[in-house]
C-alpha positions in Angstrom: 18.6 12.1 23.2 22.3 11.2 23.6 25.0 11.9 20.6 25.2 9.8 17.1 26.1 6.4 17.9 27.5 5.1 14.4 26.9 2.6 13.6 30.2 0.2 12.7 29.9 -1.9 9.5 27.7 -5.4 9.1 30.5 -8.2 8.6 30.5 -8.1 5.1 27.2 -6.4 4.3 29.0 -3.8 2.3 28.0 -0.5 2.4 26.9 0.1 -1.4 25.8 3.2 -2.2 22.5 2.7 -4.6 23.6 -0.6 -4.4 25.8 -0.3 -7.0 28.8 1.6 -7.5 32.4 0.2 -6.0 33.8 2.9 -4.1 31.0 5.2 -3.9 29.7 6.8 -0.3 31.1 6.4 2.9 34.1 4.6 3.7 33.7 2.2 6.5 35.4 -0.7 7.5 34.7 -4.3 6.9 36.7 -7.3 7.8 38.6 -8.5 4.8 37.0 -11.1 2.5 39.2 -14.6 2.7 39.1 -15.0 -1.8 40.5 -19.2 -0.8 38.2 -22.0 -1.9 36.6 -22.9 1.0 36.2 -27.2 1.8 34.6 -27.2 5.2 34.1 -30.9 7.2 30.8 -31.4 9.5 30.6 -29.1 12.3 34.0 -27.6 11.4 33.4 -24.1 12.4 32.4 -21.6 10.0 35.6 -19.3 8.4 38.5 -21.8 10.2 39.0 -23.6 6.7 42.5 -22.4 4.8 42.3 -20.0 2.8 44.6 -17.3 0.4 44.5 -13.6 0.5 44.0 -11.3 3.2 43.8 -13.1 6.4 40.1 -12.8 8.2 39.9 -12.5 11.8 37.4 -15.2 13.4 35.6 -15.5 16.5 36.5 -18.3 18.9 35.6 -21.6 17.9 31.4 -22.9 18.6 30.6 -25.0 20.9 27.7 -26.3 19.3 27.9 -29.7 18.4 25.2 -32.7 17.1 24.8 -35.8 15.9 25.9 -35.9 12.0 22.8 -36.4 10.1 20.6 -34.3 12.3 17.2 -33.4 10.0 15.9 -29.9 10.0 12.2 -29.8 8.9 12.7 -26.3 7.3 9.2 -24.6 6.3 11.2 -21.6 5.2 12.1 -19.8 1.8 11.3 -16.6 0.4 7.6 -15.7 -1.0 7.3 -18.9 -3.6 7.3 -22.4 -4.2 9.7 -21.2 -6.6 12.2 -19.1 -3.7 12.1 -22.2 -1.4 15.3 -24.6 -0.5 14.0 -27.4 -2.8 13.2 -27.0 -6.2 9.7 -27.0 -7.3 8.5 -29.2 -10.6 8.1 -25.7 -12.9 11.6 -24.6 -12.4 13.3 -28.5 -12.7 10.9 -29.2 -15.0 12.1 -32.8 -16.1 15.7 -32.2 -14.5 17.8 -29.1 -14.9 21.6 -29.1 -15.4 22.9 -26.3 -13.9 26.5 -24.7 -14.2 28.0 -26.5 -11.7 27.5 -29.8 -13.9 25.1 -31.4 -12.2 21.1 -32.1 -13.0 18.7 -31.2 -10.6 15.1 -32.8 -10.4 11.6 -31.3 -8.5 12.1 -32.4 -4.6 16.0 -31.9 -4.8 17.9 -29.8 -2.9 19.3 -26.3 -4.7 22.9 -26.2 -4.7 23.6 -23.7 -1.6 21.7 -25.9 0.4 23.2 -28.9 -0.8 26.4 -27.6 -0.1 25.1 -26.4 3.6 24.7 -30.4 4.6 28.4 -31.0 3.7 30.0 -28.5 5.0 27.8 -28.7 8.4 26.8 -32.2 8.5 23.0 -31.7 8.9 20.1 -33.2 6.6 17.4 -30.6 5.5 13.1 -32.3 5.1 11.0 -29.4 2.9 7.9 -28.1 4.5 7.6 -25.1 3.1 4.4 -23.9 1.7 5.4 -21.6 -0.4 3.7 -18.7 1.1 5.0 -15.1 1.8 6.5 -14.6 5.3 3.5 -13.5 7.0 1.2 -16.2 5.4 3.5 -18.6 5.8 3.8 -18.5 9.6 0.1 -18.6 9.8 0.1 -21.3 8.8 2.1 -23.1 10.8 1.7 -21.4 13.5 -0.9 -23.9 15.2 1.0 -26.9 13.8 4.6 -25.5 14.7 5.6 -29.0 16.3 5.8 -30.3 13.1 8.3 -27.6 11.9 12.0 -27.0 13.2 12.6 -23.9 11.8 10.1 -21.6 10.3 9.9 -17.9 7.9 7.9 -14.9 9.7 7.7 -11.6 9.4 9.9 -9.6 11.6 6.9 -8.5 13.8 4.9 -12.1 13.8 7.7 -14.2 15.0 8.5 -11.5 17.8 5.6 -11.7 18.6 4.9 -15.5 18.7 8.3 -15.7 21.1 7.4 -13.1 23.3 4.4 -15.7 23.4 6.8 -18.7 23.9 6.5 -20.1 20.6 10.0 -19.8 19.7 13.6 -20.1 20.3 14.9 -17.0 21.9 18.6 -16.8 20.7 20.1 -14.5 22.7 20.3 -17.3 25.1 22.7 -19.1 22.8 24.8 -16.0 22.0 28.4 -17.5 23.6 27.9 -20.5 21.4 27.3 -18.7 18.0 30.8 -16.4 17.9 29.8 -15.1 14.4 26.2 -13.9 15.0 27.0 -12.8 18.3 30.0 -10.4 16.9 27.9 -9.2 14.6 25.4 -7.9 17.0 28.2 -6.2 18.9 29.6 -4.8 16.5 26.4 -3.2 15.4 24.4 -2.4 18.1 21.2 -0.9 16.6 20.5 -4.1 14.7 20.5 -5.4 17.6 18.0 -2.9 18.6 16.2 -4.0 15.9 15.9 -7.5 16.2 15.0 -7.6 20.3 11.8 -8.5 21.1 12.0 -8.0 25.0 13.9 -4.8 26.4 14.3 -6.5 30.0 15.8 -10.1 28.5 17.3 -9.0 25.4 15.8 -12.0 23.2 15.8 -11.8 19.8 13.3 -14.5 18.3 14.6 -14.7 14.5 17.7 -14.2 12.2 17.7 -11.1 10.6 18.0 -11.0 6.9 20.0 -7.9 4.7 19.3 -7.6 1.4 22.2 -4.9 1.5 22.6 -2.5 3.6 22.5 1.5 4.8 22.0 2.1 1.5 19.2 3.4 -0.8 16.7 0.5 -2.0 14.1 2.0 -4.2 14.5 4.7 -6.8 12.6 6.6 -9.9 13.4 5.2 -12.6 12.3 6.7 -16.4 12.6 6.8 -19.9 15.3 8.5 -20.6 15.1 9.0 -24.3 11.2 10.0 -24.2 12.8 12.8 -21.6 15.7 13.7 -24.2 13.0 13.6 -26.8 10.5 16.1 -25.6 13.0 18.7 -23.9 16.2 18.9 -25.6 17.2 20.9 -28.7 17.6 24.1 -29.9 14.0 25.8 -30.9 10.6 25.1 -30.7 9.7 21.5 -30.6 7.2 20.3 -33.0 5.4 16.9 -34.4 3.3 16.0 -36.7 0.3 15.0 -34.1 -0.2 15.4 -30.6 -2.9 14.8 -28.3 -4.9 17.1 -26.0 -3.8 17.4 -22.4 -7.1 16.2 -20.1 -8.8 18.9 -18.2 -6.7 20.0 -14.9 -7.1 18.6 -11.5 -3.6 18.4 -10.2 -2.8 22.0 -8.8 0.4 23.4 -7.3 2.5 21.6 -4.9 5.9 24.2 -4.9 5.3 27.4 -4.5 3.7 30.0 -7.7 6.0 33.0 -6.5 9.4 33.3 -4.8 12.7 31.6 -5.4 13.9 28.2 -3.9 17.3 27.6 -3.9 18.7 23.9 -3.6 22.3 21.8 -4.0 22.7 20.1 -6.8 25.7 17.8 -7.6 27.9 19.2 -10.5 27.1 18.2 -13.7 31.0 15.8 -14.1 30.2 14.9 -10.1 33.2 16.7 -9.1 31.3 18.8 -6.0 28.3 20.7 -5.0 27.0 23.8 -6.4 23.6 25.5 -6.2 20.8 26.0 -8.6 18.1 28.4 -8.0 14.1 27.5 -9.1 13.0 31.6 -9.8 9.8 31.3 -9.9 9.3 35.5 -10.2 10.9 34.9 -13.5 9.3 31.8 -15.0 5.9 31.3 -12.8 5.4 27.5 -11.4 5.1 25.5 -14.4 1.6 24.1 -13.3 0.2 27.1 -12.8 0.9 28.2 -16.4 -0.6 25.0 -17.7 -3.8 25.6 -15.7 -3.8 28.7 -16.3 -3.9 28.5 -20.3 -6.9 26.3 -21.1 -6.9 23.5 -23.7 -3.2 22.7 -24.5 -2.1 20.5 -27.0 1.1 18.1 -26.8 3.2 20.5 -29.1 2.0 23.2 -26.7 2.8 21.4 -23.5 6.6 20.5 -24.5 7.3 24.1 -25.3 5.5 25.3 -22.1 7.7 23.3 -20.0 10.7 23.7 -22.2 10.7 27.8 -21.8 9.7 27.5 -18.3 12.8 25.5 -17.4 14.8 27.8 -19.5 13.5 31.0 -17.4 13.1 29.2 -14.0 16.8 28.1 -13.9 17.9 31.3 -15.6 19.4 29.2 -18.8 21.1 27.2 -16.7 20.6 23.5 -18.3 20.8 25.2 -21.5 19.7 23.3 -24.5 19.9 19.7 -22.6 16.6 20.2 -20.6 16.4 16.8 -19.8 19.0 16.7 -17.4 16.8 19.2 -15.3 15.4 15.3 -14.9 17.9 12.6 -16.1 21.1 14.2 -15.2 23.5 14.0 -12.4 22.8 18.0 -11.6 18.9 17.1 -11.7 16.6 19.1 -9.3 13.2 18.6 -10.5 10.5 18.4 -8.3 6.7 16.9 -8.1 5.3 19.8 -10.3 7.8 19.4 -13.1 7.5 16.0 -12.9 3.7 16.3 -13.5 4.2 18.7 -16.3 6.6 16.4 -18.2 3.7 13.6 -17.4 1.3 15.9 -18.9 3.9 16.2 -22.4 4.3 12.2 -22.3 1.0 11.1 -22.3 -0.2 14.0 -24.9 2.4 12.6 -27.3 2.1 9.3 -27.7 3.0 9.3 -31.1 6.0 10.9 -30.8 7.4 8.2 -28.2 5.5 5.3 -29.6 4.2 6.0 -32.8 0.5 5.0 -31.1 -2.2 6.7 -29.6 -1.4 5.9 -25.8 1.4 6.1 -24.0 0.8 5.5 -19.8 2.6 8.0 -17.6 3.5 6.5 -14.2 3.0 2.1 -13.2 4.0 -0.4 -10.8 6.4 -2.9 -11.3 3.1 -5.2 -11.7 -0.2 -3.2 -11.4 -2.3 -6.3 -10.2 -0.4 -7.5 -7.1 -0.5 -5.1 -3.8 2.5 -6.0 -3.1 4.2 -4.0 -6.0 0.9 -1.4 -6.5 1.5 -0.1 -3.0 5.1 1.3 -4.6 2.7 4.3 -5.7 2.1 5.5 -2.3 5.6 5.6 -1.3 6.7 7.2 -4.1 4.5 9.5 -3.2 6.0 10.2 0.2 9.0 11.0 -1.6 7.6 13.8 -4.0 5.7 15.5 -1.6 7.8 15.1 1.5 5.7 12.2 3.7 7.5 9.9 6.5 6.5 6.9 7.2 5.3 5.6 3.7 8.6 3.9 3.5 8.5 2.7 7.5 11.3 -0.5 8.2 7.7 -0.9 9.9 3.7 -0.6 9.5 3.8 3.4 8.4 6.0 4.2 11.8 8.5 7.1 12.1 10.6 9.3 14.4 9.3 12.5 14.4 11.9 15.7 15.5 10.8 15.7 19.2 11.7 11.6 19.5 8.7 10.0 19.2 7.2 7.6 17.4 4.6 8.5 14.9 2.5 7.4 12.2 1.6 8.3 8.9 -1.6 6.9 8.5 -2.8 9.4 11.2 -1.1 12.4 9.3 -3.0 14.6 7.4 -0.3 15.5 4.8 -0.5 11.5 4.0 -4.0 12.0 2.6 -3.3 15.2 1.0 -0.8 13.0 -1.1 -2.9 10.6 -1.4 -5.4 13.1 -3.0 -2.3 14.6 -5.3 -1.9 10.9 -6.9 -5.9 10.5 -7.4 -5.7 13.6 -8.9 -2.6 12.6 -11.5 -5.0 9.2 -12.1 -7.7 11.8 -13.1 -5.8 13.5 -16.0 -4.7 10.1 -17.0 -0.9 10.4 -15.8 -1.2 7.0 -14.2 -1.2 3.7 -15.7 -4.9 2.5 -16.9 -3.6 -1.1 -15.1 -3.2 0.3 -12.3 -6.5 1.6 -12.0 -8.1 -1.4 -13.2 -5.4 -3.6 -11.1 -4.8 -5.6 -14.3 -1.9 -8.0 -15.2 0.7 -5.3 -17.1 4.1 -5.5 -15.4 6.9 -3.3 -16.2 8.2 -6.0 -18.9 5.7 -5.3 -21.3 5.5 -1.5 -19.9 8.9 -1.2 -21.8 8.9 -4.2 -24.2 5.8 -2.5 -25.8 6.6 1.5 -25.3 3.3 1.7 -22.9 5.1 3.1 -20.0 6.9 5.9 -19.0 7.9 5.6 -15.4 7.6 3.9 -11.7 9.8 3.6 -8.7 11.7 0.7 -7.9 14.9 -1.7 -7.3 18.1 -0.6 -9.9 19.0 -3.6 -10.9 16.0 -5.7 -11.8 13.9 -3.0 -13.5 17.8 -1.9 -15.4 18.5 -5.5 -16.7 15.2 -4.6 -18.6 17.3 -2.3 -21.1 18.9 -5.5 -22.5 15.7 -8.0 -22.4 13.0 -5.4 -23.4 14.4 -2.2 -25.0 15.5 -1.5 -28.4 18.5 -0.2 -29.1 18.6 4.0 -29.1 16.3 3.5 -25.9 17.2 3.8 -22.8 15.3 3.2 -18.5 17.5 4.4 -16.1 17.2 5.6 -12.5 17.2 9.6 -12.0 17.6 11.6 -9.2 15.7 11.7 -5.9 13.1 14.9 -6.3 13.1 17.8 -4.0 10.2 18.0 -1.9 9.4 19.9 1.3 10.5 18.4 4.4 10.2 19.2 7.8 12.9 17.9 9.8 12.8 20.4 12.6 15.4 22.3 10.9 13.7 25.3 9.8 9.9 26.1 11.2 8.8 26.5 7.4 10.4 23.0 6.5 13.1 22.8 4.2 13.2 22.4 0.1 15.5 19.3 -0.2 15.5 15.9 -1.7 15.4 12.8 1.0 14.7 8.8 0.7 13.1 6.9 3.5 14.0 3.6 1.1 17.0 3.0 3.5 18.1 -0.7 3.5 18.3 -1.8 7.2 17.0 -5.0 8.7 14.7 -6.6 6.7 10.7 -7.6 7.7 11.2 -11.4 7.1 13.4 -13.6 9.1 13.4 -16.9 10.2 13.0 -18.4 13.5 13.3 -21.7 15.5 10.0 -23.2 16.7 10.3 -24.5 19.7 7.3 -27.3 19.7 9.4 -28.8 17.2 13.5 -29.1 18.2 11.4 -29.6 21.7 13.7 -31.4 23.8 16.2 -32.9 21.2 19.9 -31.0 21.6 20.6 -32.0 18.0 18.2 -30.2 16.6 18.8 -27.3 18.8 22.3 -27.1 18.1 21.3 -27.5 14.3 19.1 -25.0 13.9 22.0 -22.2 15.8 24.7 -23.7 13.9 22.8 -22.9 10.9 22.3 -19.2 12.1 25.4 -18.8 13.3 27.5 -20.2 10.1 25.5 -18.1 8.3 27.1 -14.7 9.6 30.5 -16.2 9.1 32.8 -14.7 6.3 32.3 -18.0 4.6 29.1 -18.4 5.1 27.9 -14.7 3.9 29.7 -15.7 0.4 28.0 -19.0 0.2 24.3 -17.5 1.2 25.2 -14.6 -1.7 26.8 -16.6 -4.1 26.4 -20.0 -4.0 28.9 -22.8 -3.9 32.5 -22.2 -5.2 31.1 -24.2 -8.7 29.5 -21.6 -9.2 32.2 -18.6 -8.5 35.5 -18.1 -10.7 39.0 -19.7 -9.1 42.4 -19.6 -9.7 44.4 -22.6 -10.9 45.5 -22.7 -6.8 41.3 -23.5 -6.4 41.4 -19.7 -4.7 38.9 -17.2 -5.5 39.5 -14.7 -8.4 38.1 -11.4 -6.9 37.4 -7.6 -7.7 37.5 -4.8 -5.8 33.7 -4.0 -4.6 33.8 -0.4 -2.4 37.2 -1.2 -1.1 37.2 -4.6 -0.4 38.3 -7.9 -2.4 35.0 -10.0 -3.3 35.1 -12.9 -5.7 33.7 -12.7 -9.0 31.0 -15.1 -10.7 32.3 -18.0 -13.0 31.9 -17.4 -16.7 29.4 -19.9 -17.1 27.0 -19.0 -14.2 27.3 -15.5 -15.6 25.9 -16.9 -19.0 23.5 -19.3 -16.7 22.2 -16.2 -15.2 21.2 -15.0 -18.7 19.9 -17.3 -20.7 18.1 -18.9 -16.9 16.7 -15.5 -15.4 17.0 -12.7 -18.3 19.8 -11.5 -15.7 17.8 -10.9 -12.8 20.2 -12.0 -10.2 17.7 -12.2 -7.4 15.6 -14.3 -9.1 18.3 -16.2 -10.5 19.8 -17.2 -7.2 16.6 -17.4 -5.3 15.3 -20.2 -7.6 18.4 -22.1 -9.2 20.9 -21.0 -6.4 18.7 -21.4 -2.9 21.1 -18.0 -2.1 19.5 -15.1 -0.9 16.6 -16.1 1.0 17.6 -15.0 4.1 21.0 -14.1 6.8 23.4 -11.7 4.9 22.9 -10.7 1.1 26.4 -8.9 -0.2 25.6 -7.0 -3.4 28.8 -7.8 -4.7 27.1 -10.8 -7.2 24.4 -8.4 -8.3 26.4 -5.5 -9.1 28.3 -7.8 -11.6 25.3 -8.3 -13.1 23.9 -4.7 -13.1 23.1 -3.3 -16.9 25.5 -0.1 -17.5 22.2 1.6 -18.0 21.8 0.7 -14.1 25.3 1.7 -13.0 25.2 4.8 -14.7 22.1 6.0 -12.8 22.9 4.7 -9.5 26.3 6.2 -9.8 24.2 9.8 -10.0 22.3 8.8 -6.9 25.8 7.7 -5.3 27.7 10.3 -5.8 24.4 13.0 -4.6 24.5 10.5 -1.4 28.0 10.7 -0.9 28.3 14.6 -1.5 25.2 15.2 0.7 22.4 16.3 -1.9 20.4 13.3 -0.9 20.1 12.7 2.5 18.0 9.9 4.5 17.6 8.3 7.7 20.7 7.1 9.7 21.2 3.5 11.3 21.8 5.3 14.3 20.2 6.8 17.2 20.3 10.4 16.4 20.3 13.8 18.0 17.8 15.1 15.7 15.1 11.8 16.1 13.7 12.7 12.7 16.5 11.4 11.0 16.7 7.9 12.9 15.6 4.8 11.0 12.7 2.7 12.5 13.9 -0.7 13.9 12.5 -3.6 11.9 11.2 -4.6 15.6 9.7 -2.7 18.4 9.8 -4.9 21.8 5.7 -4.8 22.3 5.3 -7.2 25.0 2.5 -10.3 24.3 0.1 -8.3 25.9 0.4 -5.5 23.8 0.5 -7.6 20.9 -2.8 -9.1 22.0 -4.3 -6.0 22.1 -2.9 -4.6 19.0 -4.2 -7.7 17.1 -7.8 -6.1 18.1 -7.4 -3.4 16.1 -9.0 -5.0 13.4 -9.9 -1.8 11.0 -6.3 -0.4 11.3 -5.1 -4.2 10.6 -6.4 -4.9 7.7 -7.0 -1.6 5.7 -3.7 -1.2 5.4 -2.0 -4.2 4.1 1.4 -4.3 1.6 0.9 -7.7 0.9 0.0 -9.8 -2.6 -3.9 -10.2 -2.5 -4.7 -7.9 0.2 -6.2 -4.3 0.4 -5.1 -0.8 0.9 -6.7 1.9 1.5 -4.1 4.5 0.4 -4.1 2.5 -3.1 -8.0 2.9 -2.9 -7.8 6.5 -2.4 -5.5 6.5 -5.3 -7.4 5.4 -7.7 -11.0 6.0 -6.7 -10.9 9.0 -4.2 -12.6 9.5 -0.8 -15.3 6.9 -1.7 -14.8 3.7 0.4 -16.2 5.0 3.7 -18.8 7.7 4.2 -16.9 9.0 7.5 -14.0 9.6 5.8 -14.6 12.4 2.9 -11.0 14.6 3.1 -7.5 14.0 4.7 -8.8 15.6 8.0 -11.6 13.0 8.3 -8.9 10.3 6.8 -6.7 11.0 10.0 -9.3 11.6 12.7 -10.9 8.3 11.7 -7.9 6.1 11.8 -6.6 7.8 15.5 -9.9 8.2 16.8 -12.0 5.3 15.8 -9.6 2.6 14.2 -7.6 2.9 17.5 -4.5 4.5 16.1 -4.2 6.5 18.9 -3.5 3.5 20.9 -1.7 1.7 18.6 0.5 4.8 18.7 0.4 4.5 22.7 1.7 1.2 23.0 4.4 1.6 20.4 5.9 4.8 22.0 6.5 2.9 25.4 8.1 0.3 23.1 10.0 3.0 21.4 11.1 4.2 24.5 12.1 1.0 26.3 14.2 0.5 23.1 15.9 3.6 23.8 16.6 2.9 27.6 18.1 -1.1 25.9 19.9 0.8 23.5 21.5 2.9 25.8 22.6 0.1 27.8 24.2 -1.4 25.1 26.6 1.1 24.8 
């Protein structure tokens, strides 16, 4: 495989370390940000307004041209009746007067969108469902002359243009300047996005909810971690609880020393800790090893092994062993401070239960399947975090599949173990209604993996003052990238942001022979990859973003680049609206971020200080190296190349895929469906009699669920990407 192609920076989808942090990670170059109120006639192209500040370089003018008035039947929004373009009758309620000053009612158009008919002239008819992307193109998809343009996932509307269901825009690049420079300048998401490898077509827009940066991270208690650990002495309380029999047995090793980087403890560089494990045993070991343990017990276990294992070197602040920015703790520490939460419960909460780990809502798949790939990333699995299905690189530069590895089901069987001594949630194994709200508003929960700044605004909504839910380092897990034969003791993310799996695409039954809509539909597309457009499909309209007395943007400085900030008032909006959620905040009052280009410039001026400060960890570990992950680039060592959102399977590949029906459906991330990796979770090996340990688990799914050929036909996609790829260059 050829050298590192870098890739050069998305136009305007800053680079944003943990999503987060200005100036943290890599410094690449964007074009600059025009900060000029931006007044835009119909069909004016996108970014040739006026503007102040730094002048922004824009592609030739567009061609594309239609009649003023042209209606778009858009059956497109985000996973809601809630995230659509129009608002729905629970959010407007009996009219809503939003920041901008004006009142809103159910059928209306949200602001962004109102604002996208004057600036391009075009007239938007709501036929969304209100379905999530896959379930929303299903339904359509037999009635798609009735639709214009239409969400998908990334792999569904490839696949329904490779079948000639929809607009293939590639053939429109020279009339959409902005889309097409994006692509060129960044040429594996083009990769990505292109459905045929001998015609180059690309059948949706992409979205970027940020990007090549980390999307999901651990997130816990902080003061319960403080609590337990830190202090001089023994650690004592009045009542405890006694730890549940042992199941989970040791992942690191029981002898030996392991020696990892760690980021400094002020950030300033790189240093080395050592795990001695001669000196201090492995931590679950000792617990197993001693019988019936108490809470009291369990806390000064763990607290002298930490002390011995890293030879003194967190001294009396244990907890940063977990919470700090020199953290190195790994999947057996993390299960021995598990054990210490959930045996004192009334230490933490002053009850008698406290749940170790949950999901953001522990009755919707969609959120339980989290647990798996957090799982990946304490005990060193790819493909649990796959741009798609359970796909990764593997070090010889082929594509494979976790769900036919036997070290995913040997995870699997880690977590089902952790259920068993009660260290995950009881909602989760019941699949109840608890959601990480009343996790934290209550004291129930201690822990799950997820996005910064959602789960962070939670300090402020749900948490009392003194406490404290912040993101902590990635763990260090065994991984075998190719660069050792024994793997190597290192912490790594596979939650990359890259190209999203939804999108939206044109259907072609509807524009059908009408040039207006045509030229509609990739004006749309096209405006929304313009400078201006990016800030309007992130933002808003300028109502709802602070200006100058001039009318020019008032901007910050967001990694290096001048963005503009929020107005005061949509910052209070945002508060008393969404509880300072931003996503959900502009997907249901805005109409921003449902698709195109997300800039995390709004959200991080809404992140909690809770959130920075823990993302800022994460940053600077990314930045200086400690964390590594996979590359938007095609890379020498395959391993460490991300998946493209989109393989280019041909329609009769897809056809045949589609008859895979056990490998379809068993393994679904979607609200309402089934997974089997949840299912062996929380119940064990008990859903099929052919599969009764991770050997059987793999076998079964390559041998009689047709991974094998599922895995056949992707590699020759895989590989016809490559030869595209290369020709790109």
């Amino acid at each position: 495989m050829k050298n590192v192609k870098s890739v050069l920076s998305l136009l305007l989808a800053v680079v944003m370390i943990a999503g987060l942090l200005v100036g943290c990670g890599p410094s690449i170059e964007v074009p600059p940000v025009s900060t000029g109120s931006k007044e835009s006639t119909p069909n004016q192209p996108a970014g040739t307004s006026g503007s102040e500040g730094p002048e922004a370089t824009e592609p030739p003018v567009s061609e594309l041209t239609f009649a003023p008035g042209t209606v778009l039947r858009m059956a497109v929004g985000y996973n809601s009746t809630k995230t659509g373009l129009f608002f729905d009758a629970e959010t407007a309620g009996e009219g809503i007067t939003l920041a901008d000053g004006n009142t809103y009612r159910a059928g209306d158009l949200k602001p962004t969108w109102v604002e996208v008919e004057n600036r391009l002239g075009m007239k938007f008819e709501d036929k969304y469902q209100g379905n999530s992307a896959s379930k929303e193109f299903e339904y359509w998809k037999e009635r798609l002359g009735e639709v214009d343009m239409v969400s998908g996932t990334a792999a569904l509307l490839s696949e329904n243009g490779e079948a000639g269901s929809l607009v293939n825009l590639a053939e429109y690049l020279d009339q959409m300047p902005n889309f097409k420079a994006y692509l060129e300048a960044n040429p594996i998401v083009r990769m990505s996005i292109t459905g045929n490898t001998d015609t180059g077509a690309i059948y949706f827009s992409p979205y970027f909810d940020g990007v090549n940066d980390i999307e999901r991270m651990p997130l816990m208690r902080v003061d319960w971690v403080v609590k337990l650990l830190d202090g001089e002495g023994e650690f004592t309380a009045s009542a405890s609880k006694s730890l549940a029999a042992a199941v989970y047995e040791p992942y690191m090793p029981t002898t030996g020393k392991v020696t990892v980087d760690v980021v400094k403890a002020d950030g300033s560089g790189v240093e080395q800790v050592t795990k001695d494990y001669d000196a201090a045993g492995n931590i679950i070991a000792n617990m197993n090893a001693a019988g019936t343990l108490d809470g009291v017990a369990a806390v000064n276990m763990l607290r002298k092994y930490i002390d011995e294992a890293y030879g003194g070197y967190y001294g009396t602040t244990r907890s940063n062993l977990f919470v700090g920015q020199n953290a190195a703790w790994d999947a057996d520490e993390l299960v021995a401070l598990l054990r210490c939460v959930v045996a004192n419960p009334q230490t933490l909460n002053g009850t008698d239960s406290v749940q170790g780990l949950f999901s953001r809502e522990d009755a919707n798949n969609q959120r339980r399947v989290d647990m798996f790939r957090f799982a990946g990333t304490l005990f060193g699995v790819r493909g649990l975090e796959s741009r798609q299905d359970y796909l990764y690189v593997g070090t010889d530069g082929t594509m494979k599949d976790a769900r036919q590895d036997v070290d995913t089901y040997k995870a699997m069987e880690r977590m089902h173990a952790m259920v068993e001594e009660g260290l995950i949630s009881k909602s989760f194994i019941d699949g109840s209604e608890e959601n990480s709200g009343t996790m934290l508003e209550n004291d129930l929960g201690f822990m799950h993996y997820d996005y910064n700044q959602t789960q962070t605004i939670l300090n402020d909504t749900k948490l009392q003052d003194g406490e404290k839910y912040m993101a902590v380092m990635v763990p260090v897990a065994l991984w075998h990238d190719g660069t050792s034969d024994e793997g190597v003791y290192m912490r790594f993310t596979e939650s990359w942001r890259s190209v999203k799996t939804d999108g939206w695409g044109i259907s072609k039954a509807g524009v059908g022979s009408d040039q207006d809509k045509l030229n509609a539909c990739l004006k749309l597309i096209d405006f929304a990859y313009s400078h201006e457009g990016q800030i309007l499909m992130s933002y808003g309209p300028d109502s709802f973003i602070k200006t100058n007395d001039d009318g020019s943007y008032v901007t910050f400085n967001f990694n290096g680049e001048e963005w503009p900030e929020i107005a005061d008032a949509t910052y209070q909006e945002l508060w008393e609206k969404a509880g300072g959620n931003y996503t959900n905040y502009a997907r249901f009052y805005l109409g921003s971020t449902l698709s195109f280009v997300k800039s995390q410039a709004f959200e991080y001026q809404c992140t909690h200080e809770v959130g920075r400060e823990g993302a800022g960890y994460i940053s600077t570990a990314i930045a200086l190296g400690t964390i590594k992950h996979p590359e938007l680039a095609v890379t020498d060592n395959g391993w460490y190349t991300i998946v493209p959102t989109v393989l280019p399977t041909t329609s009769v590949e897809n056809e045949r895929i589609n008859t895979f029906t056990e490998l379809n459906d068993k393994f679904k991330q979607d609200k309402g469906n089934y997974n089997m990796l949840i299912d062996l979770i929380v119940n064990g090996y008990t859903f099929d009699p052919a599969i009764k340990d991770a050997e059987s688990a793999a076998a079964t799914v390559s041998d009689t669920w047709m991974g094998k050929q599922y895995l056949a036909l992707k590699q020759d996609a895989w590989q016809r990407d490559l030869t595209y790829y290369d020709s790109l260059a």
